[in-house]
N, C-alpha and C positions, 0 to 999 in steps of 0.2 A: 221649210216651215210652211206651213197651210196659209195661202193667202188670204182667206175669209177670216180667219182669227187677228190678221192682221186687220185687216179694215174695219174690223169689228174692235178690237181695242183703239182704233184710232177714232172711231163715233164718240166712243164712251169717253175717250180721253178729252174732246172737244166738247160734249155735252157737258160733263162733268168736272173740268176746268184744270183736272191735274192726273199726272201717271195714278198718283195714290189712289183716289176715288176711283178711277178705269180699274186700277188691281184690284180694288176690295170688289167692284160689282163683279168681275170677272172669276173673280176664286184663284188669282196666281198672284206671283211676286212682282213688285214694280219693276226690278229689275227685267224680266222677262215681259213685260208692257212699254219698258224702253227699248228693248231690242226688235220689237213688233215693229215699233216706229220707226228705226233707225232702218231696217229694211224696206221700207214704205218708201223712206226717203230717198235712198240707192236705187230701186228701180222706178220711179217718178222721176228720178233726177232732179229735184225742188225740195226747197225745205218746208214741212207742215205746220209747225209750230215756232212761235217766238217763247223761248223758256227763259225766265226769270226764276230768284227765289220764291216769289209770292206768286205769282199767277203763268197760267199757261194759254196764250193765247196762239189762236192761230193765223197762219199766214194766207193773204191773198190768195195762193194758191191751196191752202189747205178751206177755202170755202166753196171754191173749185171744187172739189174734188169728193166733200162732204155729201154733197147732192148727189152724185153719182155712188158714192158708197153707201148710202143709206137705199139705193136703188137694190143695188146689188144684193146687199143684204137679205132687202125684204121677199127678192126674187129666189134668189137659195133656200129664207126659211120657208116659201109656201112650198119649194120643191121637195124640201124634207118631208113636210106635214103631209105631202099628198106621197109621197113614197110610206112613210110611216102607216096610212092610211088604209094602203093598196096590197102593204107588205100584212094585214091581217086575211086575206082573199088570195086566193089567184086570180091571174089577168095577163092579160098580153095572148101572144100565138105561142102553142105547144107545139114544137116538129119534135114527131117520132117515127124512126126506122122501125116495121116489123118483117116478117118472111112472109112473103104473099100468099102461101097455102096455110101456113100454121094461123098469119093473123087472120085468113076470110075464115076458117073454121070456127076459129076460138076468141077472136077479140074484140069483134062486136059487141056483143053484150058488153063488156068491158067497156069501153070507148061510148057506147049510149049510157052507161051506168054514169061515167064521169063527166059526160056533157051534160045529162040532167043537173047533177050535182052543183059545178062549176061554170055558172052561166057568162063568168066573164073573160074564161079564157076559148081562144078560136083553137082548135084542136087539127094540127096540119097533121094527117096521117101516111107516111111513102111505103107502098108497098111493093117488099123487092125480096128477092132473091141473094142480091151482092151484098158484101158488108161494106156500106158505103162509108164514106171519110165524113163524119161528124161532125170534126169543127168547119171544115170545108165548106160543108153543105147546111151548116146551122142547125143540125139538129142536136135536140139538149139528151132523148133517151133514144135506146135503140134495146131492140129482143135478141138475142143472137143462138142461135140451136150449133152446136159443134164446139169442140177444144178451141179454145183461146190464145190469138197469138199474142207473144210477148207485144205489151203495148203500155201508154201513158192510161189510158181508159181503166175507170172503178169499176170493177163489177159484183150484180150482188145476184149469187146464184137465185132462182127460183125454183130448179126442180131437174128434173130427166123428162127424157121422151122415149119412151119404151121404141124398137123396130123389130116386125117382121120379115122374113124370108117367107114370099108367096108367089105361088102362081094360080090360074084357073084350070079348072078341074079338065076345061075342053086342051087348052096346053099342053097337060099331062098324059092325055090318052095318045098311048103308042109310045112312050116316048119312057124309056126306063125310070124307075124312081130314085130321085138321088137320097143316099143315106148317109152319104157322109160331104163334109166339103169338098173333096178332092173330086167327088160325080161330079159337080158343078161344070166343069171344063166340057164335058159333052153336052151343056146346055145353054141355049142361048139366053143370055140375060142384058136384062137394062138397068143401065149407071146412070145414079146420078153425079153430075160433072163435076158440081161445084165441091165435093167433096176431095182433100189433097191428097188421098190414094187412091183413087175413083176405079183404078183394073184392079181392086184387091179387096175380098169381103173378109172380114177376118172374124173367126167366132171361139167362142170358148167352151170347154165340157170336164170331163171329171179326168180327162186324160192330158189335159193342157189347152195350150193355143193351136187352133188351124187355122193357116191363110188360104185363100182358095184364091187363085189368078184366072179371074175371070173376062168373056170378052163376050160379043153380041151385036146386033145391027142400030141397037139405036142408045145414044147418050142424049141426054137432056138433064133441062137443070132448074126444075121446078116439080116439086113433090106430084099436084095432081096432074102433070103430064105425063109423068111417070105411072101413076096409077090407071091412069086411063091406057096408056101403052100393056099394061097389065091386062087391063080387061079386056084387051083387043086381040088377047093370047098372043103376046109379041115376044115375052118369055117369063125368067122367073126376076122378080125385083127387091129389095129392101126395102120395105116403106112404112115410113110411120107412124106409128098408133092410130091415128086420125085418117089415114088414108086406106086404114087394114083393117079394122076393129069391126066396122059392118059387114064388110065383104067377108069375113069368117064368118062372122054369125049366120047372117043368112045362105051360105054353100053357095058362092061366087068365088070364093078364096079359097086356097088349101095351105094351113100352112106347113111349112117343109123345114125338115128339120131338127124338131121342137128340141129333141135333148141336147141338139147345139146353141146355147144362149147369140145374141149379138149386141154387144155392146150398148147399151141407152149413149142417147146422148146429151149434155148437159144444157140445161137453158138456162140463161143470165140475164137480167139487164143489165147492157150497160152506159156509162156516160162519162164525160171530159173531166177529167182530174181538176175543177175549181174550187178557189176558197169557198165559194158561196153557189151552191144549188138553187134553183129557183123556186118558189113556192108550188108554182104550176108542177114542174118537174116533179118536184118531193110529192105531192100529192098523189100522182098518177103512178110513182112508181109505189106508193103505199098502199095502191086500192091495187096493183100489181099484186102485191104478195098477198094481200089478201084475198084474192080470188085465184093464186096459183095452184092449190087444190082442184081448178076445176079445169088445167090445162096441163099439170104436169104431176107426177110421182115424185114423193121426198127421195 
């Protein structure tokens, strides 16, 4: 039983001179206003009240004890009022996990749209590569680009992320042209690491699934290092929309391939299986979908 309801019928009971009057201010049964008290009394270890048939007075120790519970009280309800308050805003610190290439691209503007917005909450933003431990680390949202591992974590898709197979055009000279996946093996290519098939590109065409087992001089494990290993003619790589999309338009990139699809991959938020999300939270992830249009494909 909530011990503030008890201390709180036992003011009323004392102000008010009987169970009866505490129950009718209270909105329950006397019964259930006597067992408030008779718990009061059990863990006090003292008796509060002198009960007669006509009057309910209390005991030395229930004057004791009044002062301190009317303390209490009125320190609970301001904590309510100003939770009640705060809970119309957001407030507090927001920690969010994003991918360090995908969020410096694309989540700026986001994160300045929502600190304009929401001036009362401090916005801790980590930008990482790993998919770090959540409750661990205190963070309430995280972005996550890849298949999802079985886990306690909600998550609410936002989109895909388109990938190409590219290299540069100075790589390519002299060097045969791969037409199908299975050339890929006479080519050196760069992996990204963090990925849990990382020696395996695997693509799709009108003939089925190809896996190509691929290998090469350099692994890393961040989109624009990869990219930039790209542009340094280091070989051919997979990389994501955002890191490939310029580099074809302007004839930096070639992409290779084309009638072999690869895979999008999904992006989520997500966050800690709680009864209750936090205003901050819910907010951010709702200007999330709202602006996932301008970072991801349905």
């Amino acid at each position: 039983m909530d011990r503030i309801d008890c201390l709180r019928a036992f003011v009323r009971c004392l102000e008010g001179g009987s169970f009866s009057v505490a129950a009718g201010e209270l909105g329950i049964g006397q019964p259930a206003v006597s067992k408030r008290i008779a718990l009061l009394e059990s863990e006090f270890g003292t008796q509060l009240f002198f009960r007669t048939t006509r009057k309910l007075r209390p005991t030395p120790e229930g004057h004791r004890i009044y002062d301190l519970a009317r303390q209490i009280l009125a320190s609970f309800d301001l904590a309510r009022v100003n939770i009640e308050e705060n809970s119309l805003r957001p407030s507090g610190t927001l920690r969010v996990s994003v991918p360090s290439s995908f969020g410096r691209r694309y989540l700026m503007p986001v994160i300045a749209e929502y600190v304009r917005a929401y001036q009362g909450v401090r916005l801790d933003v980590r930008f990482s590569e790993r998919f770090v431990n959540l409750v661990e680390e205190g963070v309430e949202l995280a972005l996550r680009i890849g298949k999802l591992e079985s886990s306690t974590l909600v998550a609410r898709r936002l989109g895909t992320v388109q990938r190409y197979l590219v290299a540069t055009p100075f790589y390519l000279q002299g060097r045969a042209m791969p037409r199908t996946p299975e050339d890929l093996d006479a080519h050196q290519c760069i992996v990204y690491s963090r990925l849990p098939s990382a020696g395996e590109w695997i693509f799709e065409s009108e003939h089925g699934r190809h896996v190509a087992s691929i290998s090469g001089p350099l692994l890393v494990d961040d989109a624009d290092a990869m990219q930039e290993a790209v542009m340094q003619h280091l070989g051919i790589a997979v990389l994501p929309e955002w890191c490939a999309v310029a580099g074809l338009r302007n004839g930096q990139l070639q992409n290779l391939l084309p009638e072999f699809s690869i895979a999008a991959l999904p992006l989520h938020a997500v966050y800690p299986e709680t009864h209750w999300m936090s205003l901050r939270a819910r907010s951010f992830l709702d200007l999330l979908i709202k602006r996932s249009g301008q970072f991801a494909t349905a």
